[in-house]
N, C-alpha and C positions, 0 to 999 in steps of 0.2 A: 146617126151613122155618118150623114154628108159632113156633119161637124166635125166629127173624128177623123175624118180622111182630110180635112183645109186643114187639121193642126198638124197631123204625121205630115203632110206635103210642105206646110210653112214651114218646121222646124228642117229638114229635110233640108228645105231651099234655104233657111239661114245656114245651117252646118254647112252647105256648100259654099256659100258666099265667105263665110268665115274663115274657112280653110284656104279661098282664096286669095284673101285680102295676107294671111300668114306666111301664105307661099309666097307672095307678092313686095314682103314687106322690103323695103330698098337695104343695102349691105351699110352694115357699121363704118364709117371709114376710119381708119387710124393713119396715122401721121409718121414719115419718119426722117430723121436727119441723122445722115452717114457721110464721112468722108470716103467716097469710093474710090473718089481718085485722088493726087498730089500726096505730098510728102506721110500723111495719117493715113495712106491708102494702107496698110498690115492691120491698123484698127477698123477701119467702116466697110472692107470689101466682104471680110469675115461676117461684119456686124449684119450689113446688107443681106449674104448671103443668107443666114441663119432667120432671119426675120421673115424674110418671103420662105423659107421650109418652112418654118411652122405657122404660117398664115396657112398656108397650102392644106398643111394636115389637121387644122383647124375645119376646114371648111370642107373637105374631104369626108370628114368625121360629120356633117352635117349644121358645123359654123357653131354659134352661139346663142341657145334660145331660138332655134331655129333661122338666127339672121348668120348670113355669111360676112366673111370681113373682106374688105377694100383695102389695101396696103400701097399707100401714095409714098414713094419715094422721091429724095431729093439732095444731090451729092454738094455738100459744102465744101466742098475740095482741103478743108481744113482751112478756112477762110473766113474769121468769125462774120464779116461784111457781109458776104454770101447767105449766111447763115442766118442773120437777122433775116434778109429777103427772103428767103425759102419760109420760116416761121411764121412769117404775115403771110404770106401767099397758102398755106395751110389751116391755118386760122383764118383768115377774110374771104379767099376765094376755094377753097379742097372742102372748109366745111368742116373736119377732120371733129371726132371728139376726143384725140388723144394724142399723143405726140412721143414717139420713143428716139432717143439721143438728146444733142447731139454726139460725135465718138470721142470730141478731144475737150478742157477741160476750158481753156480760152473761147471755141465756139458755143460750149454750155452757159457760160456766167456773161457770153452778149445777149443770148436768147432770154435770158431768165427775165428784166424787167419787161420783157413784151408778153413772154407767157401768165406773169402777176398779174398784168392789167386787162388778160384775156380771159382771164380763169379758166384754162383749159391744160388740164396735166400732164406733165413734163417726166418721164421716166430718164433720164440722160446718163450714157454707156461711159460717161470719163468717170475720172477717179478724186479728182480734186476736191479736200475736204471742204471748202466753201461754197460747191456749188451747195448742199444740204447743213452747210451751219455756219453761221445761224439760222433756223429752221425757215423754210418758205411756203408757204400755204398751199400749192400748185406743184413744187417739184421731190422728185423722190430722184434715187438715183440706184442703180445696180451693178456698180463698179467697185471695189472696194475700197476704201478711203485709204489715202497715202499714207496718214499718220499711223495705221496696223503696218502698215507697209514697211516705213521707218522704224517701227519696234521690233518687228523679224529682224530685221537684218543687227541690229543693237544688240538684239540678246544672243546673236549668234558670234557676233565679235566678243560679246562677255563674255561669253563660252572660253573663248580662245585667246583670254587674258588679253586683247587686242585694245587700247587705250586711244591712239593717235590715227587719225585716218585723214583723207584728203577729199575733199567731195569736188565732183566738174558736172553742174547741170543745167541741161539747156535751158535759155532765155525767153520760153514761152508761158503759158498758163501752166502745167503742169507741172513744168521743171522749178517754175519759180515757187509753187506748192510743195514739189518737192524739198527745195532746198531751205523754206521755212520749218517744215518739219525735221530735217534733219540737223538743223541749226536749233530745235528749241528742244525736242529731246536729249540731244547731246549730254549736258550735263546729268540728268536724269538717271543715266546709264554709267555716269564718271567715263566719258570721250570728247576728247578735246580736237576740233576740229583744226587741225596747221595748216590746211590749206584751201579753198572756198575759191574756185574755177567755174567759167561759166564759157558756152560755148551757143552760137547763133544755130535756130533750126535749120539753115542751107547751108550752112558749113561743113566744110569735105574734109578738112582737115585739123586736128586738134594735136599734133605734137609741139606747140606750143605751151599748152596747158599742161601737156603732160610729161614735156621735160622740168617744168617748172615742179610740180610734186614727185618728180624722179628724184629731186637735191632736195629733196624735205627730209624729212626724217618721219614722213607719213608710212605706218605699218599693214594700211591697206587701201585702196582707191574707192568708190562708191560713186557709180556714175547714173543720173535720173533722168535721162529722156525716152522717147519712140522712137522705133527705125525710121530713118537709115541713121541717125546720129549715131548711137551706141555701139553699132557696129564698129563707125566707124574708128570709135575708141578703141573696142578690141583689137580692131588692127594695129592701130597706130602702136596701143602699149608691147603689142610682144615685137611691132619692129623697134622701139626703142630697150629692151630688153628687162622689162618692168616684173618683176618678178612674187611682188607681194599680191595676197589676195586680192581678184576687181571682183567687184559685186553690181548688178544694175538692180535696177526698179523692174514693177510689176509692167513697167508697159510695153517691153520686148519680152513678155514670157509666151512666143509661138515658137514655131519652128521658123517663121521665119527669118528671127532672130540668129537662129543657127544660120540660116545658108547664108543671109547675107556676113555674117563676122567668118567663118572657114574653119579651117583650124586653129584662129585665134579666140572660138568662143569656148573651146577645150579648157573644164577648170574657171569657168563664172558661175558664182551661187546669187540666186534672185528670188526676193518672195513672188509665188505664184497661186492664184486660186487650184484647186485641185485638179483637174479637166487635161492638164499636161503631162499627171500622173496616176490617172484614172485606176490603170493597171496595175497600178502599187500598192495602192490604196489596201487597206485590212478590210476580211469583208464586212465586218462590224460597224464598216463608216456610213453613215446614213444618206451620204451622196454619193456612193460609187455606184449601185445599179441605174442612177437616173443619167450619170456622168458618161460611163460607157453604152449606155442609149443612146446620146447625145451625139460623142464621136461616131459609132458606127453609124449613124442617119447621117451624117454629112459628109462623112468618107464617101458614103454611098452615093452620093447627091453630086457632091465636086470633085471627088476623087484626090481630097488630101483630106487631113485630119481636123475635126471639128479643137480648136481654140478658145483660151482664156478671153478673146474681145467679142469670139460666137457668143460665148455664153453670157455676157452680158447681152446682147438682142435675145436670143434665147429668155432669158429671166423677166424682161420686160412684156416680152411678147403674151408669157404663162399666167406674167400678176396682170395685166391685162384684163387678161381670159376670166382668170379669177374673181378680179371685182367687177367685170359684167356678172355674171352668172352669177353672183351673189347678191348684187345693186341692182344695177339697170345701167343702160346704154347713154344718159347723158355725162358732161365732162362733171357735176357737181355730183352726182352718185357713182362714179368711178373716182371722184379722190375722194371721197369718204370712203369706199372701199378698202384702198389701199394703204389707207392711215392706220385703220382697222387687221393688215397683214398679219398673220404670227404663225412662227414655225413654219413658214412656205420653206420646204426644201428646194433650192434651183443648183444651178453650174454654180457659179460664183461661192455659194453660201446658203447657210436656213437664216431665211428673211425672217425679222418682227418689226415693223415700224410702228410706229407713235406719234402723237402729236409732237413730240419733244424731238423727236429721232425719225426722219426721211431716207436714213442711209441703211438702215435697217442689220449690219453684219457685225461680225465681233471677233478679235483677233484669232479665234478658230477659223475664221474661212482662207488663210493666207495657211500655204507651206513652204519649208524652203527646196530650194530644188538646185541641182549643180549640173553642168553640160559637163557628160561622162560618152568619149565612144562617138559624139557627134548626136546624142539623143539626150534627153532628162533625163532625173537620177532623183527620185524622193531624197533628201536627208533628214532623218530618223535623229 
């Protein structure tokens, strides 16, 4: 009998130790690089935001595997310089086993050879087709690649027998991605590019550029950067009385984009991930209820509208989540996880990635969208 009562008290006194050692267990940390402030402040404050909600409801929820997450933030100001330091400083001293950004596409492609020789995975919210091709063993991305980007807009000019355009994009990482793609699809489509303008990211003023494609014979404009540039194109072109179609890139699809252009962004069509048109959406679409979860949680939280650059932190933060709970918590069984992706439904898109494909989206997660009224406007 004494023998039975030392094993019920031993086991007893392990299950308690055990449960404390679980309760005890130190938090995941993950990693993040957002421009919160300077000029990509519309892409990382969003991005920022959205990442600490759902760390929050993450661990609310009682974390992952019983471990809670630790979410180290670090504002690149849009400074790829910066950006390197912050990424060794996550990696050498944070510890981190993961890394979600950086938000713009120049501070993602300085990060990437430090993240290779760290082997610690890189989820990064820009959009530029090379930061994921050719494939990198360590990075994924959850923005959607320019080149989808470049073909909405293409096939919406085919539509409209529209031949001759004029492109002005900024001279950074992204703009200079953009305006490869929009220079090597061109033919593709039979559109002949008359005019190839480029404008500095602290530059205030572009009627330069765009008196020069006002004496073209260009049938529509097609402008690729982030605020506050693009805006300020808008402006510029209705005070020079520019009256052919302007179209931007996916990387003003907020509202911020509306306030800062006014009544000159009345009448610009842009591909945009869904999330800006959540409520338009057929209910047949397999991301509007996650879409409209999404905005209403962040409305609630910030008190404006959750965002096409939210949903990328958003996306990263979920597959994350994902390939712990499926893996485990080091950096080499979290990108195996995530390699392994398929059908992840997020904001952005339904993820599959591959060995072959780290970008994981397909010209379905782009729609186009026209500023009608001072708000979005699906076009159908």
């Amino acid at each position: 009998m004494s023998k039975n009562i030392f094993r019920i008290v031993f086991v007893l006194i392990f299950s308690f130790l055990t449960a404390g050692v679980v309760l005890a267990a130190p938090p995941v940390k993950i990693g993040a690089l957002f421009a919160v402030t300077g000029p990509a402040s519309p892409l990382g404050e969003p991005e920022r935001n959205t990442a600490v909600m759902m760390v929050d409801e993450i661990n609310k929820a009682g974390g992952i595997k019983g471990r809670k997450l630790e979410l180290i933030v670090y504002d690149t100001q849009g400074d790829a310089t910066k950006a390197v330091q912050a990424v060794n400083k996550l990696i050498k001293d944070d510890k981190v086993v993961a890394i979600i950004g950086p938000s713009t596409t120049g501070d993602s492609m300085a990060v990437i050879p430090v993240i290779e020789k760290s082997q610690v995975p890189l989820i990064s919210c820009a959009a530029g087709i090379k930061i994921t091709d050719p494939v990198k063993k360590w990075v994924f991305k959850t923005a959607q690649n320019d080149v989808l980007a470049v073909m909405r807009i293409y096939k919406n000019l085919q539509k409209q027998k529209i031949s001759k355009v004029a492109i002005l994009t900024v001279s950074d990482g992204f703009g200079s991605s953009g305006r490869e793609q929009l220079r090597l699809q061109a033919k593709e489509f039979d559109i002949s590019i008359i005019s190839d303008e480029t404008y500095g990211p602290k530059d205030t003023d572009m009627t330069v550029q765009l008196t020069k494609i006002r004496n073209s014979a260009a049938q529509a404009v097609i402008c690729w950067g982030t605020n506050p540039g693009p805006a300020i194109v808008a402006r510029n072109a209705r005070q020079l009385g520019i009256k052919i179609p302007l179209y931007m890139s996916h990387g003003v699809s907020s509202k911020k984009f509306i306030e800062l252009a006014g009544e000159a962004a009345e009448g610009i069509m842009l591909p945009s991930g869904k999330v800006i048109v959540a409520d338009q959406l057929p209910d047949s679409d397999p991301q509007k209820k996650i879409l409209l979860n999404y905005v209403s949680k962040y409305k609630e939280r910030y008190k404006v509208e959750g965002d096409h650059f939210g949903g990328h932190a958003y996306d990263a933060v979920m597959l994350l989540k994902r390939a712990m709970e499926q893996g485990g918590f080091t950096p080499a069984a979290i990108r195996d996880q995530l390699e392994k992706t398929k059908k992840f439904a997020g904001i952005g898109g339904t993820f599959s990635f591959s060995s072959r494909d780290h970008a994981g989206l397909t010209s379905d997660a782009f729609v186009l969208v026209r500023v009608e009224k001072g708000d979005w406007k699906l076009i159908n």
